[in-house]
N, C-alpha and C positions, 0 to 999 in steps of 0.2 A: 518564409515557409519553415514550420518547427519540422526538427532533425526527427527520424524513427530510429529506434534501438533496436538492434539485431543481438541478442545475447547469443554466447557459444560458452558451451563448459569443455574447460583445458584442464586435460589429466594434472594432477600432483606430479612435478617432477620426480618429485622422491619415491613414485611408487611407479614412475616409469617402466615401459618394457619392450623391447625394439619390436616388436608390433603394432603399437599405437605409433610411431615414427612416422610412417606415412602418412597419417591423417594428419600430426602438427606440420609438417614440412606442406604438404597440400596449401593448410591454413593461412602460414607463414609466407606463401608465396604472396597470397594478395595481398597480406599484411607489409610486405618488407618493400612492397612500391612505395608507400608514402613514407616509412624510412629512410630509403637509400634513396630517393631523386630531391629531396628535400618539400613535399607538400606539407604544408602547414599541419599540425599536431593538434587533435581536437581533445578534449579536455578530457580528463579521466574520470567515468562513469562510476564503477564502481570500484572497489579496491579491498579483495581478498584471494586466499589462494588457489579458486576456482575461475576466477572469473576473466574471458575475454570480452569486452564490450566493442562494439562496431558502431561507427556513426553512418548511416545509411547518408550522408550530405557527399559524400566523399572520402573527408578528411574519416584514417582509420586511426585508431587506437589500442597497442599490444599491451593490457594492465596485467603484470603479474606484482605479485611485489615482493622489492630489492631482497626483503626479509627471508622470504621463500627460497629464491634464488638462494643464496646465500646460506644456508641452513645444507641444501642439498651440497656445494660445491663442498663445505667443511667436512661433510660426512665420505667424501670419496678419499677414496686408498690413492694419495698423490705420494711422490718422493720426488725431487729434482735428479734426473736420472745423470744427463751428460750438457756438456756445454760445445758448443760447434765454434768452428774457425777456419778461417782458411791457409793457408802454408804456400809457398813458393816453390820449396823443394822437401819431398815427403822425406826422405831419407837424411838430410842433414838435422831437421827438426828433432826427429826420432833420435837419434845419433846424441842428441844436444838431452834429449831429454831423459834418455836411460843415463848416460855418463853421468851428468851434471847434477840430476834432481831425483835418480832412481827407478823411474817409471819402467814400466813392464807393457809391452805391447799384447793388449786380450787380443784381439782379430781383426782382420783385414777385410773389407768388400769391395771389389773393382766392378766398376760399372762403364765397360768401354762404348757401351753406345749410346748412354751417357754423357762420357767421356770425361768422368770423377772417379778420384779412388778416396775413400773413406777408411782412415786409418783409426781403431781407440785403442789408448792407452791409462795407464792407473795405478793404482796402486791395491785393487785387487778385484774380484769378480763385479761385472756390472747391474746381477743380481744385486745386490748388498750395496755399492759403493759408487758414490760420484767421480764420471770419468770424464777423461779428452774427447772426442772426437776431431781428429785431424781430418779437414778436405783439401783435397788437391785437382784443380781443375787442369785438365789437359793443356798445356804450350802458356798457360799464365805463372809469370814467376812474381809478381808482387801486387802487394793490395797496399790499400789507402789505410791507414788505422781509425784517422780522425783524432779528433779532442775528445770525445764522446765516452769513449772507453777506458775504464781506470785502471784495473785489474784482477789478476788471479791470485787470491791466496792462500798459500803452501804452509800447512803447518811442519815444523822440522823439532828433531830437540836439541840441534845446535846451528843453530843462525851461522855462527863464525865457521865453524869449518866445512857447511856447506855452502857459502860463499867462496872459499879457499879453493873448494872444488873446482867450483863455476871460474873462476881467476885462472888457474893451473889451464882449463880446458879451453882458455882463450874469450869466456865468454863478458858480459858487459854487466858490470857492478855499477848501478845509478844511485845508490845510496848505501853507502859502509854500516855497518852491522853498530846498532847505539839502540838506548831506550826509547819508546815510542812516548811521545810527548803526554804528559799527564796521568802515566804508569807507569810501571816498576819494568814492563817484558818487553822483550826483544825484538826487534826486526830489521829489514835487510832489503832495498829491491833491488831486483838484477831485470834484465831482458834478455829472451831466446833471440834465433836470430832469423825471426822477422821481427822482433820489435815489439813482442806482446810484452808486458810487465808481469811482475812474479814479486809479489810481497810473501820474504820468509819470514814467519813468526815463531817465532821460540815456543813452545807449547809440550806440555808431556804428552806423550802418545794418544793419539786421536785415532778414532773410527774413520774418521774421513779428514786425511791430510790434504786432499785438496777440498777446502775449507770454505772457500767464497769466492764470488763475483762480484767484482765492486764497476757499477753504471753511474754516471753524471745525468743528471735530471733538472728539468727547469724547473717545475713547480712539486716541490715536495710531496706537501697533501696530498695533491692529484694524483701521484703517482701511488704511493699508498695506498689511498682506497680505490688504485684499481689493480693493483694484486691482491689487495684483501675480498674483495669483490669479485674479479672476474679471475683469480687464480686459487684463490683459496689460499693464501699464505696467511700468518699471524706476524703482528710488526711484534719484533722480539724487543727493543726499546730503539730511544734514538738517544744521539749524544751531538750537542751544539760544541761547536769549537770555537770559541769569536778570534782567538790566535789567526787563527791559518783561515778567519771568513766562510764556514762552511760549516753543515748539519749536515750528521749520515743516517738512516735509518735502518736498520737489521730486519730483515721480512725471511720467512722460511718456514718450513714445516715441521719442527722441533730445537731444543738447544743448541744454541751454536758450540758448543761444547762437544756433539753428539753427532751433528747432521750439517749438509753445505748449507750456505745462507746464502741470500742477494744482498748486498751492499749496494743501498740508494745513496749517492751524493750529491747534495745540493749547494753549492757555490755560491754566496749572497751575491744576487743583483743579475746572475746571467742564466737566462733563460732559455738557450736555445746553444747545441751542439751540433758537430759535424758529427756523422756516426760512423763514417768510412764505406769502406764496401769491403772491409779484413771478418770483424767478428761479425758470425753470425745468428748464434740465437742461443738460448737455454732449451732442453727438451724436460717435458715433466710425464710423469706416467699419469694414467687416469683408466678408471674401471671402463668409463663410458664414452668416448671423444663425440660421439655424436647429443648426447647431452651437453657434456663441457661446453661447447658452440654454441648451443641454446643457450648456456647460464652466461657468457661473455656477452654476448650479443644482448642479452636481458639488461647486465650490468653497464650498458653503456661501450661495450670494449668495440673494437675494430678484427672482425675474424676475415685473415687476408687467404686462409687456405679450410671448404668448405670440409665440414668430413669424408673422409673415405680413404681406402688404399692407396699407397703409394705406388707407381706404375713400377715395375719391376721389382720390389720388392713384397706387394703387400700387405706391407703392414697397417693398418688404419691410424690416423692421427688428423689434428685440426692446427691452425695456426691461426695467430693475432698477432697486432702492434701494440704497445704500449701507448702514451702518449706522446713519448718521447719519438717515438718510431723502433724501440727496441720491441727485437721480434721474441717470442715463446712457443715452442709447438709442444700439443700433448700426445701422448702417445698411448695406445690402447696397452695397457698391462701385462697381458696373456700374450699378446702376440710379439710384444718387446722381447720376454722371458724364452718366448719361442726361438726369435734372432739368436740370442745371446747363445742358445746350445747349439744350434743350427751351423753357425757358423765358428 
């Protein structure tokens, strides 16, 4: 029995307006049974950027294309805002990281019924700058790190004697202050004390001293085009090591020079990490989080928290996995900028 076509015209994301939401979420809904339960994929009808086709057999099909997608995510006002983690003890951290590494505590949220307190810190307003977010769960004093996690990098403009620091204050020097293999500049790793890592690199004075996040990844590629895709980053370059068996690739929303990066690494031949239950995610800003959700989910991504307000706080934001399982949430702009004076 030959298939009927049901055509639907799907707004331009690009000219999207939280009015028409309701009608794609309506849509979406029938549409995302034969995604998520796994029903066979029936073949793409047509392909441009109006067009949703429907196979009346059953089997449905969501065509927008990656192009479209892709076009709108580049054009939104993104910045990697903060990076999350979890702590054992909020006060020794803190303590560890004003002495030690300089840091400046912006503000506090306690959420006792909840029963998390959410500490940031930085090196300067969260408007402007890439920060900490410390969390602290009620009567838990340690986490699992995993293999999975590489670390945070500190730009400084002397390696050596803010190591010396770190040494005097008791804390743990994993690799002494020397050249970084295959260049001229400096670096240093220490650990705070739970056990995150902290690559210092010698650098003239930077906009954003806390610099990078360096993730372990199985499959390179894959992981690339899907922050290129469903996060909107540009892979800044990559650089293969065959020394130390391992390719890292630079993704972020401007020069690293300028702006934090993600640091992808990919370790020849091992494909699969523990991730712990210590770090917990990157936040990014976005104009729109309930678009953002549609453009992941477009690009193939895993969106594990739908849009909308956060309970007790209200802020709006969307969450995905990577491939890897590393998590990202976006976070609506205006209402971030709101937090940040608020509190």
């Amino acid at each position: 029995m030959a298939s009927s076509i049901l055509p639907f015209t799907l707004p331009s994301l690009s000219s999207f307006n939280p009015s028409q939401r309701p009608n794609l979420f309506h849509l979406r809904s029938a549409v995302s049974q034969s995604q998520n339960f796994g029903l066979k994929a029936s073949r793409l009808l047509r392909q441009d950027d109006k067009c949703l086709s429907v196979m009346a057999s059953g089997n449905l099909s969501y065509a927008v294309t990656q192009e479209h997608v892709l076009n709108w995510v580049k054009q939104d006002n993104r910045r990697m805002l903060h990076v999350v983690y979890r702590v054992g003890d909020l006060d020794r951290t803190i303590r560890f990281y004003a002495e030690c590494l300089g840091m400046k505590v912006l503000r506090r949220r306690d959420m006792p019924e909840q029963r998390y307190t959410n500490v940031f810190l930085g090196y300067g307003q969260e408007h402007a700058h890439f920060v900490i977010e410390l969390t602290y769960n009620y009567g838990i004093d340690s986490y699992g790190i995993g293999n999975g996690f590489g670390h945070f990098g500190l730009a400084v403009d002397d390696v050596s004697r803010t190591v010396d620091i770190v040494r005097v204050k008791g804390g743990k020097i994993t690799r002494e202050p020397g050249p970084i293999r295959g260049r001229s500049s400096v670096s240093a790793l220490i650990e705070d004390p739970d056990g995150y890592t902290f690559e210092l690199l010698e650098r003239p004075p930077s906009p954003e001293p806390l610099c990078k996040v360096m993730l372990r990844v199985g499959d390179l590629n894959r992981s690339i085009k899907f922050y290129e895709k469903a996060c909107g980053m540009e892979l800044l370059y990559m650089r293969d090591n065959p020394e130390s068996k391992s390719t890292v690739a630079m993704m972020g929303y401007g020069p690293e020079d300028k702006n934090t990066v993600l640091e992808l690494t990919y370790n020849y031949g091992v494909t699969e990490y523990d991730i712990g239950d210590a770090y917990a995610q990157i936040a990014i800003g976005t104009n729109d989080v309930y678009r953002t959700a549609e453009a992941i989910k477009l690009a193939g991504g895993k969106v594990t928290r739908e849009p909308g307000p956060v309970p007790g706080i209200n802020t709006k934001i969307t969450a995905c996995i990577d491939p890897d399982g590393w998590k990202t949430v976006f976070v609506d702009n205006v209402e971030f900028l709101r937090d940040c004076s608020n509190l």
